[in-house]
C-alpha positions in Angstrom: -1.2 -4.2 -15.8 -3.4 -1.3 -15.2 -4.0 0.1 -18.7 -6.0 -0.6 -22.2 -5.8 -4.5 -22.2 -6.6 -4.7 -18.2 -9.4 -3.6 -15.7 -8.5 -4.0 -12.4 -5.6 -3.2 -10.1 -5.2 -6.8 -7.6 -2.3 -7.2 -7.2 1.7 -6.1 -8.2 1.4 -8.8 -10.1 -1.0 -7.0 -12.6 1.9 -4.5 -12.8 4.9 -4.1 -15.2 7.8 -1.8 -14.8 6.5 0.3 -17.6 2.8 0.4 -15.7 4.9 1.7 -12.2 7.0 4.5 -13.8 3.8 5.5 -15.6 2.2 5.6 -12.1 4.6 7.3 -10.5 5.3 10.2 -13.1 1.5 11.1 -12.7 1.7 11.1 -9.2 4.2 13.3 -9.2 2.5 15.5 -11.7 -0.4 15.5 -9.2 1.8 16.1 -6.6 1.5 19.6 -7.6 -2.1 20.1 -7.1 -1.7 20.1 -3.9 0.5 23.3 -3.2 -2.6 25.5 -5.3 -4.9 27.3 -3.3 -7.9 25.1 -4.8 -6.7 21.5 -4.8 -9.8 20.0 -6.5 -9.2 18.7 -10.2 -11.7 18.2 -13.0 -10.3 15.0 -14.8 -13.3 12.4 -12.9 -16.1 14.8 -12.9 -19.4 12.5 -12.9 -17.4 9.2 -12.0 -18.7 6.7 -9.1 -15.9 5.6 -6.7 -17.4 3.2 -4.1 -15.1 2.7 -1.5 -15.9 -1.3 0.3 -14.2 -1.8 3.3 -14.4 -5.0 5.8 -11.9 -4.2 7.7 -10.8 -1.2 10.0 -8.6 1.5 7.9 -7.5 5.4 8.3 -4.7 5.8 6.0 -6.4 3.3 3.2 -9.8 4.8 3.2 -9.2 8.7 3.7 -6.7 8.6 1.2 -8.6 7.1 -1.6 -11.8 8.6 -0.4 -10.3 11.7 -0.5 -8.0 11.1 -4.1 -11.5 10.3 -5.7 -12.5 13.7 -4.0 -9.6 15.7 -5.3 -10.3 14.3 -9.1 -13.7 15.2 -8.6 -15.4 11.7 -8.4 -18.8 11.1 -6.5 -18.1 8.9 -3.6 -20.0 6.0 -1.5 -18.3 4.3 1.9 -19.8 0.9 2.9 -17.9 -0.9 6.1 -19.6 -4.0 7.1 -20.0 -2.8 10.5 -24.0 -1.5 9.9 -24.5 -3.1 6.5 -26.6 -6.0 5.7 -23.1 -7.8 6.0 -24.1 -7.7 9.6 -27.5 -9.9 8.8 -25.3 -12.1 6.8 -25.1 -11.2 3.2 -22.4 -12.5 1.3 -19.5 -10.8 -0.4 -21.2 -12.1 -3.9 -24.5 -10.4 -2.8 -23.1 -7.5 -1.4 -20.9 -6.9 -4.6 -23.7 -7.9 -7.3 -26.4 -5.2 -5.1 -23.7 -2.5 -5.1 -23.1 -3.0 -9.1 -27.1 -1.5 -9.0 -25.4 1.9 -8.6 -23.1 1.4 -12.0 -19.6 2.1 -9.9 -17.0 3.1 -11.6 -13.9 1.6 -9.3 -14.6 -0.3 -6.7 -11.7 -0.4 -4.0 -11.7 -3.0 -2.1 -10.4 -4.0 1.4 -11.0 -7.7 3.1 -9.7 -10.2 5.5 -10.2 -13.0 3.1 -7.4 -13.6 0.6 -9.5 -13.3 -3.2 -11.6 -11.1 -1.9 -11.5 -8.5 -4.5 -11.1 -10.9 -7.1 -14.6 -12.2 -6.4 -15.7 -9.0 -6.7 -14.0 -7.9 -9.7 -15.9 -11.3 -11.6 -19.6 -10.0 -9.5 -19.3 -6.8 -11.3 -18.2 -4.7 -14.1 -16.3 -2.1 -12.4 -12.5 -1.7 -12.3 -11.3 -2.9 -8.6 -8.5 -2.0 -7.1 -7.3 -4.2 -4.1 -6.9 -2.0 -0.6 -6.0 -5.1 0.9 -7.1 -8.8 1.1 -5.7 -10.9 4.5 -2.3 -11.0 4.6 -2.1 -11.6 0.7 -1.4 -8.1 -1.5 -1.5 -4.3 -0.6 -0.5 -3.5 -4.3 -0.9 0.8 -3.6 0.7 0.1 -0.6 3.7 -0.7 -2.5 3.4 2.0 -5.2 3.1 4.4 -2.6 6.1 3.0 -0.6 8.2 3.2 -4.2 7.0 6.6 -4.3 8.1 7.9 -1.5 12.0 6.5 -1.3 12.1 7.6 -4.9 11.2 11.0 -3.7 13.7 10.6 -1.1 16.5 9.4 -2.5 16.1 10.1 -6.4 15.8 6.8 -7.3 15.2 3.5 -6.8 17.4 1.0 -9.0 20.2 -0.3 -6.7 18.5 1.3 -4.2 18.6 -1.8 -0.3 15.9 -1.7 1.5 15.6 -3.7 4.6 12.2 -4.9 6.1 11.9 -5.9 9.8 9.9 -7.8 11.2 6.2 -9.4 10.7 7.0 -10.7 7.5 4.7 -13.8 8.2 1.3 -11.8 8.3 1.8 -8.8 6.3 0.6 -8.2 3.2 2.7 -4.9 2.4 5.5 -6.6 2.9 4.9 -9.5 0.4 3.9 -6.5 -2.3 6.5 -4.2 -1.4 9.1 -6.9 -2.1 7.6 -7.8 -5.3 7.4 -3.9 -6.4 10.9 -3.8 -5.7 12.1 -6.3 -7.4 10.1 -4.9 -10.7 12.2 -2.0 -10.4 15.5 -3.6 -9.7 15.5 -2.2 -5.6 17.3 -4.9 -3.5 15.0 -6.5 -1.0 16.2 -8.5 2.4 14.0 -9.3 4.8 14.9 -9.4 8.4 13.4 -11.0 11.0 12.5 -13.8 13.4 12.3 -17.4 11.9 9.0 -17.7 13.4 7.6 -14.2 11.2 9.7 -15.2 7.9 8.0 -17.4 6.3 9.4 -20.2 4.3 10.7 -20.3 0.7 10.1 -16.6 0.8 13.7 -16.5 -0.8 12.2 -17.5 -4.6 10.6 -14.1 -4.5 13.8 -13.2 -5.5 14.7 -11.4 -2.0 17.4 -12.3 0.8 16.6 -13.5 3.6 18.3 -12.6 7.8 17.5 -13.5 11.2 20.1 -10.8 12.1 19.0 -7.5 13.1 23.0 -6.5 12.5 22.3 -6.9 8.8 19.9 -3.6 8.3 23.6 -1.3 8.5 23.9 -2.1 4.5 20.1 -0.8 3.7 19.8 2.7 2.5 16.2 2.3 3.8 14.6 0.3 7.2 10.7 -0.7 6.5 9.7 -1.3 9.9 6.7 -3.7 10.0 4.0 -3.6 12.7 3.4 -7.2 14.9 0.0 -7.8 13.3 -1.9 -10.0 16.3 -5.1 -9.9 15.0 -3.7 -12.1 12.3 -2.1 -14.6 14.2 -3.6 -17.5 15.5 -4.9 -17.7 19.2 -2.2 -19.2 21.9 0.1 -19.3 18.6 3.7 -18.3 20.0 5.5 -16.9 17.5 7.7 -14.7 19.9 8.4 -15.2 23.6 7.4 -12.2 24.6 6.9 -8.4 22.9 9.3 -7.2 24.9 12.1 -10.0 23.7 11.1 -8.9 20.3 11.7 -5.3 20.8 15.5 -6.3 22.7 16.1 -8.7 19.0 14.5 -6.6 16.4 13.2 -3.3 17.5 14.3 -0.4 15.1 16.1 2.0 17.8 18.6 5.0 17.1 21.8 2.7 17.7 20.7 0.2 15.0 20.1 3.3 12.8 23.4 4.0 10.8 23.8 8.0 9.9 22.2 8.2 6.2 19.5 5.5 6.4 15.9 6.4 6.3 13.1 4.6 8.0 9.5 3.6 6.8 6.8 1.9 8.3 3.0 1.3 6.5 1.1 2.1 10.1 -0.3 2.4 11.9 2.8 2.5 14.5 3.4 0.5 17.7 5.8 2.7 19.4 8.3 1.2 21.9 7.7 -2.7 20.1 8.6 -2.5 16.5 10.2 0.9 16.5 11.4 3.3 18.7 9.8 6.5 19.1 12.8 8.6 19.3 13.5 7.0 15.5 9.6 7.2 14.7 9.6 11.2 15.4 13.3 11.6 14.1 14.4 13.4 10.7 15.2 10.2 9.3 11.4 8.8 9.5 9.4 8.9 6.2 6.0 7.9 7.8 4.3 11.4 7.7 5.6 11.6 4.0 4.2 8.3 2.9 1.0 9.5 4.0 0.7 12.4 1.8 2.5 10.1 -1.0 -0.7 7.9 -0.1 -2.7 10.4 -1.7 -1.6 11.1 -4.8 -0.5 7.4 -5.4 -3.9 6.8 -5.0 -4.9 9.5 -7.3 -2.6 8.3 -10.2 -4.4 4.8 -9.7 -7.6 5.7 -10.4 -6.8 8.6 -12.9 -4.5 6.2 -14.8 -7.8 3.1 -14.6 -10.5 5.8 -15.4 -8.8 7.8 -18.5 -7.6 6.6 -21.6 -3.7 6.4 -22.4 -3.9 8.7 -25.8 -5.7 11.5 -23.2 -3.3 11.2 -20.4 -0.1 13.4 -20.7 -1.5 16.3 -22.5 -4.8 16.5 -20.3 -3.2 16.3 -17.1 -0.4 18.5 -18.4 -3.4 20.5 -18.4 -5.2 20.2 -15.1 -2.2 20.5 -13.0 -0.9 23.8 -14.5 
């Protein structure tokens, strides 16, 4: 839970139902910043925001670097690429040096499952989980609740199918979870080879039919994540047998469905660029919902619940 009695944001697991519509309603409070002629807001003004990423990221890192910008925060980027990760420091080391410079949130992004946990014990920031293997993606999933609430004005009831790399993704195993906490209906679809078992006591369905998307009101499109699979590990036959079985193309779009996809895209394998660039396709807006998701997150870890409605009432008038 992200709120008086917790510190950190690791995973939707930390979340209750109560925490996401908290979220989301100061998103969408924020939302309005944006449309003013000066964006920038006062509420973190002399907070630290150290942004740690180990793995490549555009959407992730601009949109928190620049949520942490729009509240006002000071901001510090460390990749590994050029760090003294590159001599060999440890995530520990790097974590308990980085403390030094008395962060306030430390976000978080890692190929190693736990990552942010460890970091979360090294140091007494708040930490908030961009990422970690193919293990949680928790803003991710707020973001993605954003955005088909936004859509379709509301999300109770609301069937969302997710194609695809199920096996290796990380937003998909939060995005179900999210769901679920706000009574959405979650079926994944998919290859047996990318669904991986037992999935089902999540609480979700489970299909190896790409027929059974027509009942969604919303297609999450997963990208085939081969970085993460193992080398000579043949989980399809081919990329282009995948697209034939599971690519997301206009005739497996039914009139009234929306489409989604985290990015970033692999047009022509996963989903079809004349569905990607279509009226239906919600990937631009989740990118701007990435913002002030992110924003919420770190306004709702950083201020205290008796200051938050009337302050930000405030701010955003």
């Amino acid at each position: 839970m992200i709120g008086p009695q917790a510190r950190h944001l690791l995973g939707v697991g930390d979340l209750t139902a109560e925490d996401v519509e908290r979220i989301l309603d100061t998103a969408r409070a924020l939302a309005r910043s944006l449309d003013r002629e000066v964006k920038k807001l006062p509420t973190l003004r002399g907070r630290l925001v150290l942004n740690l990423f180990y793995e490549s990221s555009t959407r992730t890192l601009a949109s928190f670097e620049l949520a942490a910008k729009r509240l006002s925060a000071d901001t510090m980027t460390l990749r590994s690429t050029g760090s003294s990760v590159d001599k060999g420091e440890s995530l520990r080391d790097t974590a308990l040096t980085l403390a030094e410079y008395e962060p306030d949130v430390i976000v978080v992004r890692h190929p190693h499952i736990g990552a942010p946990h460890l970091v979360a014990r090294a140091t007494h920031a708040h930490v908030v989980n961009a990422g970690d293997g193919k293990h949680q993606h928790p803003t991710q999933a707020l973001l993605d609740l954003f955005t088909i609430q936004s859509a379709l004005g509301r999300l109770e009831g609301v069937s969302v199918a997710i194609v695809g790399d199920v096996l290796h993704s990380r937003v998909a195993r939060s995005l179900v979870e999210a769901l679920l906490l706000v009574s959405a209906e979650p079926v994944l679809v998919g290859p047996p080879t990318l669904v991986p078992r037992g999935i089902e006591a999540l609480g979700c369905r489970v299909s190896h039919r790409i027929e059974d998307i027509s009942d969604a009101d919303v297609v999450y499109a997963l990208r085939m994540q081969s970085e993460r699979m193992q080398a000579g590990a043949a989980f399809v036959p081919s990329l282009r047998e995948y697209t034939a079985l599971y690519g997301i193309t206009p005739e497996r779009r039914r009139p009234g469905q929306v489409v989604m996809h985290p990015g970033p895209m692999n047009r022509g394998i996963e989903i079809d660029p004349r569905v990607a660039d279509s009226g239906a396709s919600l990937v631009t807006t989740q990118v701007r919902s990435g913002l002030v998701v992110r924003m919420a997150v770190l306004y709702d870890l950083l201020t205290s619940p008796a200051a938050r409605p009337a302050a930000l009432a405030l701010e955003v008038a």
